[in-house]
C-alpha positions as CSV (number, residue, x, y, z in Angstrom):
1,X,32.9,-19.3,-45.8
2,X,31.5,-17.3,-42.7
3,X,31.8,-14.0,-44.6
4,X,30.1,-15.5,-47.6
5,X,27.4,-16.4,-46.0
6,X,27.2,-13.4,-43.6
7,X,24.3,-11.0,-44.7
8,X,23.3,-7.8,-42.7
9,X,20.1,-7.5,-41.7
10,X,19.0,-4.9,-44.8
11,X,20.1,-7.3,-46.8
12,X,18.1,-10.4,-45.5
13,X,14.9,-8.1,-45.2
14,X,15.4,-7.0,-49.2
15,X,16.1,-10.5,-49.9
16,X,12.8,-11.1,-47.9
17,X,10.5,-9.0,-50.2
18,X,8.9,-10.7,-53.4
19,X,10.0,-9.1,-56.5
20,X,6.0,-9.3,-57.2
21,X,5.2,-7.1,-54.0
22,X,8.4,-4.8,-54.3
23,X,6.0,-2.2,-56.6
24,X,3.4,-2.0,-53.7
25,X,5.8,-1.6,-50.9
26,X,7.2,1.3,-53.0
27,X,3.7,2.6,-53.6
28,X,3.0,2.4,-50.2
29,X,5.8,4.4,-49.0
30,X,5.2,7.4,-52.0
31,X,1.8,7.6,-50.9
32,X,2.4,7.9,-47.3
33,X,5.0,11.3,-48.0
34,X,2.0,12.2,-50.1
35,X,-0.1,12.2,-47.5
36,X,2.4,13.6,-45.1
37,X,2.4,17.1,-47.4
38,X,-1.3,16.9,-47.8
39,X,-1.7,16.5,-44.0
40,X,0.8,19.2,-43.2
41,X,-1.4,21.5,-45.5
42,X,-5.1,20.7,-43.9
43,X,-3.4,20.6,-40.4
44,X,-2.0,24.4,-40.4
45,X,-5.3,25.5,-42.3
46,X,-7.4,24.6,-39.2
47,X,-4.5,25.4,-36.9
48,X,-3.8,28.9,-38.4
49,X,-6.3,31.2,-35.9
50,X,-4.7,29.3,-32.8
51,X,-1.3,30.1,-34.2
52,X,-1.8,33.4,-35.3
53,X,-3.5,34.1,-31.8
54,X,-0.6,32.7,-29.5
55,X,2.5,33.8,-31.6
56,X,1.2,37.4,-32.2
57,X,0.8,37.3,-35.4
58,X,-1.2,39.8,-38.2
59,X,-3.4,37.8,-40.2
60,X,-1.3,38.7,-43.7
61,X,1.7,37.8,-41.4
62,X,-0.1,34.0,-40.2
63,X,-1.1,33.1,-43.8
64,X,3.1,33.3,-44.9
65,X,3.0,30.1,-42.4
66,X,1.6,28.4,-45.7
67,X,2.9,30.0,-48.1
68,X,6.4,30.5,-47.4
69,X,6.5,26.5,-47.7
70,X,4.5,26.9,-50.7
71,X,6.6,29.2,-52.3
72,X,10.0,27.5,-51.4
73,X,8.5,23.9,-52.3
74,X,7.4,25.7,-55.8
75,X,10.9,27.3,-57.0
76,X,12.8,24.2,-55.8
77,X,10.6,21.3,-57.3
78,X,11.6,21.8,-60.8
79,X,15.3,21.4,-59.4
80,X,14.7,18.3,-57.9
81,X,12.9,17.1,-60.8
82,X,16.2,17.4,-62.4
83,X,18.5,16.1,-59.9
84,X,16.2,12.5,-60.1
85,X,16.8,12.2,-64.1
86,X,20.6,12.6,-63.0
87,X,21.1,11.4,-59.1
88,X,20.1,8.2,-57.6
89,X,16.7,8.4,-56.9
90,X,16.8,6.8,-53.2
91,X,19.8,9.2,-52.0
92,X,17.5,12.2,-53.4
93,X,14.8,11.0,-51.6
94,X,16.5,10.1,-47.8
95,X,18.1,13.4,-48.0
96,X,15.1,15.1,-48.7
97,X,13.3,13.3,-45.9
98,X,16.0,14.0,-43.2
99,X,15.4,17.9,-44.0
100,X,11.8,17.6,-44.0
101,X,11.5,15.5,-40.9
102,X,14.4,17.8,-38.8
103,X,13.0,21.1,-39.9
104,X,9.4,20.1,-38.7
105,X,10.4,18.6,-35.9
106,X,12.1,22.4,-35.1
107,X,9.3,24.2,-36.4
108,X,6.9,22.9,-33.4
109,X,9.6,24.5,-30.9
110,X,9.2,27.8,-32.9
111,X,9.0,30.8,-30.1
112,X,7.5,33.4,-32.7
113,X,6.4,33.9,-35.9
114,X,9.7,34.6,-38.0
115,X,11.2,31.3,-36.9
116,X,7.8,29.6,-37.6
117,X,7.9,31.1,-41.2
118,X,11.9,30.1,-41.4
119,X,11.2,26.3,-40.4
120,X,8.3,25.9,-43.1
121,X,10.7,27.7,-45.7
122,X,13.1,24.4,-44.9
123,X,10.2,22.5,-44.7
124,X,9.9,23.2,-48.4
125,X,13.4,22.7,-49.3
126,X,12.6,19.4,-48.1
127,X,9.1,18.4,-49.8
128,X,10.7,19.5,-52.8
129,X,13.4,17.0,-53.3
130,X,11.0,14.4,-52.3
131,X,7.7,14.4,-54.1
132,X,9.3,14.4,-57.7
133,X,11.7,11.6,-56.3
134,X,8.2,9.9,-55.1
135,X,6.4,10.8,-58.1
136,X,9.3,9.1,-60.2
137,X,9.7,5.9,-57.9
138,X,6.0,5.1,-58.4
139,X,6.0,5.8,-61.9
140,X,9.2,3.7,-62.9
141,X,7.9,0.8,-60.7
142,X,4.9,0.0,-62.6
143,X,4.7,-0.7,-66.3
144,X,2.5,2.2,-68.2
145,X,-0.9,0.5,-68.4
146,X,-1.3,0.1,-64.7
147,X,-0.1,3.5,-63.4
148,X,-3.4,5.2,-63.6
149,X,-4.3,2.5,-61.2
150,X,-0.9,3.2,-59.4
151,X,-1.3,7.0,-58.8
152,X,-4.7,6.3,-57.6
153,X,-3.7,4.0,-54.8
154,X,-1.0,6.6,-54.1
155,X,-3.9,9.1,-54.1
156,X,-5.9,7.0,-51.8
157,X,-3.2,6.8,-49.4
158,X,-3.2,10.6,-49.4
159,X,-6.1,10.7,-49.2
160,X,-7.1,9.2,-46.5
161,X,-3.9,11.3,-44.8
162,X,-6.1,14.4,-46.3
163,X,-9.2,13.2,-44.7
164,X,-7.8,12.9,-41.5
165,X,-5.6,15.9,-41.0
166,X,-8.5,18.5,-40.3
167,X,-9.4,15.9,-37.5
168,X,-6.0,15.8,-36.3
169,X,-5.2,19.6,-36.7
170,X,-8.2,20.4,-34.2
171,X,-7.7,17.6,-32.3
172,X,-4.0,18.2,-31.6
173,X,-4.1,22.1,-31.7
174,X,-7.5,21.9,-28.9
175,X,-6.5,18.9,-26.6
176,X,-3.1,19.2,-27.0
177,X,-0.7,22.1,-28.8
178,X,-0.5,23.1,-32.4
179,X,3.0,22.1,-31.9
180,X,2.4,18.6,-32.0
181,X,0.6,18.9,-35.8
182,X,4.8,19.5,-36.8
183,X,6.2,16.8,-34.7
184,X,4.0,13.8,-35.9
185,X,6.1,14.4,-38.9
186,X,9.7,12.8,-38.2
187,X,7.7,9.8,-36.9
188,X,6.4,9.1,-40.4
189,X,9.5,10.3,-42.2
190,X,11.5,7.2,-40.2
191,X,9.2,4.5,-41.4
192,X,9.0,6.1,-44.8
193,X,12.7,5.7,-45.3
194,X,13.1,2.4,-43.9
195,X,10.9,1.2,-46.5
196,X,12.7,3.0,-49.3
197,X,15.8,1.4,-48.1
198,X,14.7,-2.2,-47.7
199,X,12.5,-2.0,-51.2
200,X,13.8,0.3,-54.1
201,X,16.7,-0.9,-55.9
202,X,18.3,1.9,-58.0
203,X,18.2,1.9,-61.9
204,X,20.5,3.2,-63.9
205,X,20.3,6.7,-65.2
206,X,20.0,6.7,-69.2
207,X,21.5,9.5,-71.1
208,X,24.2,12.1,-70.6
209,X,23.7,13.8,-66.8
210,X,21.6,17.0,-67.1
211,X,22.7,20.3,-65.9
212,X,20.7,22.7,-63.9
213,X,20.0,25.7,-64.6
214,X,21.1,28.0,-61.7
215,X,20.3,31.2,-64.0
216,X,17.6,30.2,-64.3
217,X,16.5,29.1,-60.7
218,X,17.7,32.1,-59.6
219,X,15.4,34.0,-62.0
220,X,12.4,32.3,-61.3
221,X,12.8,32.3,-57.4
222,X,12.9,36.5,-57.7
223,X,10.4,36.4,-60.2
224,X,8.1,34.2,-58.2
225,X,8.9,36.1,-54.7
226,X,8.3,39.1,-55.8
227,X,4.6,38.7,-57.5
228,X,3.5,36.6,-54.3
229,X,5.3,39.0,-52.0
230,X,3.3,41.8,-54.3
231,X,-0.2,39.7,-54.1
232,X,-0.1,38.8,-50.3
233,X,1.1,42.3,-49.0
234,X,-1.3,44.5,-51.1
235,X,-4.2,44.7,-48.5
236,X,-1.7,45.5,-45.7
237,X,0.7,48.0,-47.6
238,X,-2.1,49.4,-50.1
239,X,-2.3,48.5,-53.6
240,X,-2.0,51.5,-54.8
241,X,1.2,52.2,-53.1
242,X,4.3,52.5,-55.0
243,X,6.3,49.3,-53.5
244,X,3.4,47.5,-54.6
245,X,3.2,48.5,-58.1
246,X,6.8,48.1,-58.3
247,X,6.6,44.5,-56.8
248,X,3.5,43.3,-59.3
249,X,5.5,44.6,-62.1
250,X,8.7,43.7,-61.2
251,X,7.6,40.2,-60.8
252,X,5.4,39.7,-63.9
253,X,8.7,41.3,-65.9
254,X,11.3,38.4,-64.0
255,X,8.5,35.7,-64.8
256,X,9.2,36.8,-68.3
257,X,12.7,36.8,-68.7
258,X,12.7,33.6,-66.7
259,X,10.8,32.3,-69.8
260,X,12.7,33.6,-72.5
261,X,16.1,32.4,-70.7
262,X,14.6,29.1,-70.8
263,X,14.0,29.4,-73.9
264,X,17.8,30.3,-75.3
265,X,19.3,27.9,-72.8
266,X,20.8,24.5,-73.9
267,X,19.3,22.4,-71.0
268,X,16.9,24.7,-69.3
269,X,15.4,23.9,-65.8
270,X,12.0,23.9,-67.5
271,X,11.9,22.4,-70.8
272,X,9.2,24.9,-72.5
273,X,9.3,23.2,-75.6
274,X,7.2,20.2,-73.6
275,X,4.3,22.9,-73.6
276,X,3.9,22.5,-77.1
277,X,1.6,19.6,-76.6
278,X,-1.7,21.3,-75.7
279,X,-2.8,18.3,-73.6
280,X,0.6,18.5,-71.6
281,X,0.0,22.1,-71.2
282,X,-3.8,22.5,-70.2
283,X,-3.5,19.3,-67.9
284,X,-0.8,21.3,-65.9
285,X,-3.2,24.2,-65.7
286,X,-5.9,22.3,-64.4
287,X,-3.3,20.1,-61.7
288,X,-2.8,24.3,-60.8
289,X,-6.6,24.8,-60.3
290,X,-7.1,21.8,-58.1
291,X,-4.5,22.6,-55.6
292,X,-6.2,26.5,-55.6
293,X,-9.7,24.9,-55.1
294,X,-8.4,22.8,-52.0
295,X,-6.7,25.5,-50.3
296,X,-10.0,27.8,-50.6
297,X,-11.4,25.0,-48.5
298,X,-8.5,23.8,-46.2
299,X,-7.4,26.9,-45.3
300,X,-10.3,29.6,-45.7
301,X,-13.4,27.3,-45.5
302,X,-11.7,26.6,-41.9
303,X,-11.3,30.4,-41.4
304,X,-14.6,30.9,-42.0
305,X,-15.7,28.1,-39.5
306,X,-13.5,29.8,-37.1
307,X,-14.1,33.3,-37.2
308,X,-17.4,33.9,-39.0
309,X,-19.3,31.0,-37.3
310,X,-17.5,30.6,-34.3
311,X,-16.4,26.8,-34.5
312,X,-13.5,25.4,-31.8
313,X,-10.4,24.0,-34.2
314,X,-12.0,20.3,-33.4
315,X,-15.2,21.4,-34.3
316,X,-13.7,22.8,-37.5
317,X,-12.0,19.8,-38.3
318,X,-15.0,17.9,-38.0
319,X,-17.3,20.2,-40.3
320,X,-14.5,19.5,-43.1
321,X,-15.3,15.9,-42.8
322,X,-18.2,15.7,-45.1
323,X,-15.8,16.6,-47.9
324,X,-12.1,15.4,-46.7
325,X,-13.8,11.6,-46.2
326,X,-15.1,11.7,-49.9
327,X,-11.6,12.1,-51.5
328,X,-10.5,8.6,-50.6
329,X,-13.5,6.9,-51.5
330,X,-13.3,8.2,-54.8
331,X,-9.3,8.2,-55.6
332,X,-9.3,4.6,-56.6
333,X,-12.0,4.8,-59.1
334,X,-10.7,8.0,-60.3
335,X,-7.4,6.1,-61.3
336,X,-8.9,3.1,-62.8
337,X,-12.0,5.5,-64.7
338,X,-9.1,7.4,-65.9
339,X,-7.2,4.1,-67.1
340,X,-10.1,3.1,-69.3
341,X,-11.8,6.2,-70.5
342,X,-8.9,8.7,-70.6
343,X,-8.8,12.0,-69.4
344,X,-10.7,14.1,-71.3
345,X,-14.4,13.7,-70.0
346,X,-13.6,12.6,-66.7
347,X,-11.9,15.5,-65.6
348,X,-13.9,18.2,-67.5
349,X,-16.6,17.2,-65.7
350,X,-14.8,17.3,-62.1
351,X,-14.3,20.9,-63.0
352,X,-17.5,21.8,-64.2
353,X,-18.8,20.0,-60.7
354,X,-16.3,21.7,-58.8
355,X,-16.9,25.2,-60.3
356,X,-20.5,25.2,-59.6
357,X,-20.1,23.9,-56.1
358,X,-18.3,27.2,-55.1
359,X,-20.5,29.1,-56.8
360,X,-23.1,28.2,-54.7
361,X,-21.1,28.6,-51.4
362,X,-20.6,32.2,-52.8
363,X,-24.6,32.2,-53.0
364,X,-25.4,31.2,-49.7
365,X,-22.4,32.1,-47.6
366,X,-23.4,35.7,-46.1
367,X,-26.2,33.4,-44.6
368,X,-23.8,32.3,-42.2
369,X,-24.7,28.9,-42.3
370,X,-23.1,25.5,-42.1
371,X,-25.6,23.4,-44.0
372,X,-24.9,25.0,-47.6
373,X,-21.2,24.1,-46.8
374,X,-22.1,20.2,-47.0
375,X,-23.3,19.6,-50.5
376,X,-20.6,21.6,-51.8
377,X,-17.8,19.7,-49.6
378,X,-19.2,16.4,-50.5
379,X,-18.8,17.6,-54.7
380,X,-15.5,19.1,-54.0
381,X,-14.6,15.8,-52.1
382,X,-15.4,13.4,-54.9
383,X,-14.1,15.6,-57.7
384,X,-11.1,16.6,-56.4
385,X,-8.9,12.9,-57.4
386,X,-10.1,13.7,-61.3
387,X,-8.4,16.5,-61.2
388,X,-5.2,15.8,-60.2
389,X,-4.9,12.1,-60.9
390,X,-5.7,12.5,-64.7
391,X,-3.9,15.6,-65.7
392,X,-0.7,14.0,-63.9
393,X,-1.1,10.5,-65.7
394,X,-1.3,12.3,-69.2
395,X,1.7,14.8,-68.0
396,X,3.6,11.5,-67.2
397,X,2.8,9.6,-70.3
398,X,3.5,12.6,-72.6
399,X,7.1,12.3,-71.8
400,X,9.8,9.6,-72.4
401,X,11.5,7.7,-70.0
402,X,14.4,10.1,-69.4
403,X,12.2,13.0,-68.2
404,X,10.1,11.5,-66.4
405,X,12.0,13.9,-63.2
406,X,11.5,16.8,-65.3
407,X,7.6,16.3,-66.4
408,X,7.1,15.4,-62.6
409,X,8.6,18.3,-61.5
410,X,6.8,20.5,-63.9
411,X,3.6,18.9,-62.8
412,X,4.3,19.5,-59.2
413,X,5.3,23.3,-60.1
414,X,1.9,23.7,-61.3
415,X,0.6,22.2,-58.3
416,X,2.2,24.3,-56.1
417,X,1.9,27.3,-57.8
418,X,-1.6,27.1,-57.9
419,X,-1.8,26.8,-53.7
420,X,1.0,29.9,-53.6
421,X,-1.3,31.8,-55.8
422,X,-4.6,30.6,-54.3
423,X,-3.3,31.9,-50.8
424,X,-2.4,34.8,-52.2
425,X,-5.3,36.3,-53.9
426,X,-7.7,34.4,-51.5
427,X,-5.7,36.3,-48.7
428,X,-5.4,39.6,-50.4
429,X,-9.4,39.4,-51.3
430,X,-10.1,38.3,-47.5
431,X,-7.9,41.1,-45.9
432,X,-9.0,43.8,-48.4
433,X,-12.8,43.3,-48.7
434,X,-13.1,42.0,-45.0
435,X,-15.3,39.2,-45.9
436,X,-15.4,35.2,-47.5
437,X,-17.7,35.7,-50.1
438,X,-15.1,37.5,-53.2
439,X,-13.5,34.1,-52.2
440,X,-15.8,30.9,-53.3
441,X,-17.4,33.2,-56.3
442,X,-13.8,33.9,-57.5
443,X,-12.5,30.0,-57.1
444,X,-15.5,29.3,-58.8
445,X,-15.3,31.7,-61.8
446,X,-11.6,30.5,-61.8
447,X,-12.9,27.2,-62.3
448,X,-14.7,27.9,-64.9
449,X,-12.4,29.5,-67.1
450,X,-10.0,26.8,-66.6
451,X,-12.9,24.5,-68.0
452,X,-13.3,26.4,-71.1
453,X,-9.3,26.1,-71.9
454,X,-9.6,22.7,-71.4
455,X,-12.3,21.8,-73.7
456,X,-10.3,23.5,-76.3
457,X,-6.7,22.1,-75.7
458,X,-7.0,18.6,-74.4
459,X,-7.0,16.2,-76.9
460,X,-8.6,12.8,-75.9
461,X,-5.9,9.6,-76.1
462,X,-3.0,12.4,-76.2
């Protein structure tokens, strides 16, 4: 009788949780290691000139500090998409959380740059097992109709993370160290994964066990190294130089293999065929421009403060605020807009906004000015949950059940590729022309472009 009745404590604390409330303790705990990536992304952008500085770094060198977790988070997430349509989703998750929390607790003891650009590389490894696992959680804990409303409380959440990591980042890197931006980082990860553990109970898989593609991962990870090691090195190396030429080509020629191997492979690690749906296709483009437009702020509007106008890291953090503070405020709406209108009009128009507002900082930005900066932030700030809230609820919806991992992961791949790119060229336009202006009037022709597509390809209701 005594060991019938004898519980251990997880199992009083999930017998403790409502079934009602279990969704929103889930929600709570995706949208915090949302917000943990997003603040780990706005903290090293207004960090970056203090690192640089005390590690001895080149600036080409200091802007692989983003990118090498960029580009490792970006060939890897399309894996983990596929391990969470096969694995349980919780073991997936913890063991992505234990890398990401040790290797950023290491990266703050980092003595030069190599191991700094090392430890974020993990730091990818990491982020990319967990965000398609949290991406899936969320979505298979609410019914269809309600998660537009579901991915914009989990985009609230990170949000707010988002709003307060340029803060942090100059606050930490000024008063304290930059080291300490890193080691906030297993702190969250700890309560993150006690929640998992006391809320999510595992479903079932459905459907035979997919098979990764590890031709193809290999492929794409050349293919993808190579172009951003092409587009980031240029300035430095000389784009005319031979390596160069051989990288950019080499890399555009993997990129295409990768493709047609996908395409002659049984169970490919990205299902091309899903790309047949316009709406599918062009939302993933625009989920790639959002993430390019927010690094052109996080990390080079906060150069610019830095260098151009001569801000401290805390002053920098603060000048981000008028933008950074908007994106929660209008996350929430942006979920439940999208909900009831679709996608279509709602984020066409985010774009158009968000276009214009760079243009303008490409207008007024050899002023040297700060006031120009705030109308644009403030668009930027408000648009910004359109664009990736939207898209991602149509890329989810598109898709059955069973692939929910592998639409997620696709949608995060697009993400992510459009902050590797949008470091890259950003960088390599920075370093080569020696100013900030090539970089707002190219995000915002960018934009723009991306608008037109969309008009044409994105069906309303699909």
């Amino acid at each position: 009788m005594k060991q019938i009745t004898m519980f251990s404590k997880v199992d009083r604390l999930m017998l403790a949780i409502d079934e009602r409330h279990r969704p929103w303790w889930i929600l709570a705990a995706t949208g915090c290691v949302l917000g943990l990536i997003v603040l780990d992304e706005t903290v090293v952008g207004v960090a970056l000139p203090t690192i640089q500085t005390q590690l001895g770094m080149t600036q080409t060198a200091s802007h692989w500090i983003i990118n090498a977790y960029l580009l490792v988070f970006t060939c890897l997430v399309a894996a983990g998409g596929k391990l969470d349509d096969s694995i349980d989703l919780k073991k997936v998750f913890l063991i992505g959380l234990v890398i990401f929390g040790l290797s950023s607790l290491a990266a703050g003891f980092a003595e030069d740059g190599l191991m700094l650009i090392g430890l974020r590389a993990c730091q990818g490894i990491g982020a990319a097992l967990v965000f398609p696992a949290a991406t899936t959680m969320t979505t298979e804990a609410f019914p269809p109709e309600r998660r537009g409303l579901a991915f914009g409380i989990q985009g609230g959440i990170g949000a707010t993370f988002l709003a307060l990591g340029p803060f942090v980042g100059g606050l930490f890197t000024e008063v304290l160290s930059w080291r300490w931006i890193f080691w906030i980082n297993p702190l969250v990860t700890i309560v993150v994964a006690f929640i998992i553990v006391i809320a999510w109970k595992s479903l079932p898989r459905q459907g035979p066990v997919p098979h990764i593609d590890r031709l193809g991962l290999v492929i794409l990870i050349m293919g993808l190294s190579t172009l951003v090691m092409g587009l980031m090195q240029g300035p430095q190396w000389g784009w005319s130089s031979a390596v160069i030429i051989g990288l950019l080509a080499s890399g555009a020629i993997i990129l295409l293999l990768f493709v047609l191997t996908e395409l002659r492979v049984s169970e490919p690690l990205i299902e091309m065929d899903l790309f047949r749906n316009s709406t599918f296709s062009a939302s993933n483009l625009i989920i790639f421009m959002a993430q390019f437009n927010k690094l052109a702020i996080v990390v080079f509007g906060a150069l610019y403060f830095q260098q151009v106008l001569h801000m401290s890291p805390l002053t920098t953090g603060i000048a981000l605020l008028p933008g950074a503070a908007m994106i929660p405020i209008s996350a929430v709406p942006a979920g439940r807009l999208t909900d009831r209108y679709g996608e279509r009009w709602l984020c066409l128009g985010a774009l158009l906004l968000s276009g214009l507002s760079f243009l303008w900082l490409g207008f007024w930005i050899a002023q040297e000015l700060y006031w120009p900066f705030v109308p644009a932030l403030i668009i930027w700030g408000l648009t910004l949950p359109f664009l990736f809230l939207g898209p991602q609820r149509t890329v989810m919806n598109a898709v059955p059940t069973a692939k929910h991992g592998q639409a997620g992961g696709i949608s995060l791949t697009f993400r992510l590729l459009g902050g590797t790119f949008g470091v890259a060229i950003c960088g390599a336009a920075l370093v080569s022309l020696g100013n900030f202006q090539p970089i707002f009037f190219l995000t915002g022709i960018f934009s723009l472009v991306v608008l037109v597509i969309g008009w044409f390809f994105i069906k309303q209701g699909d």
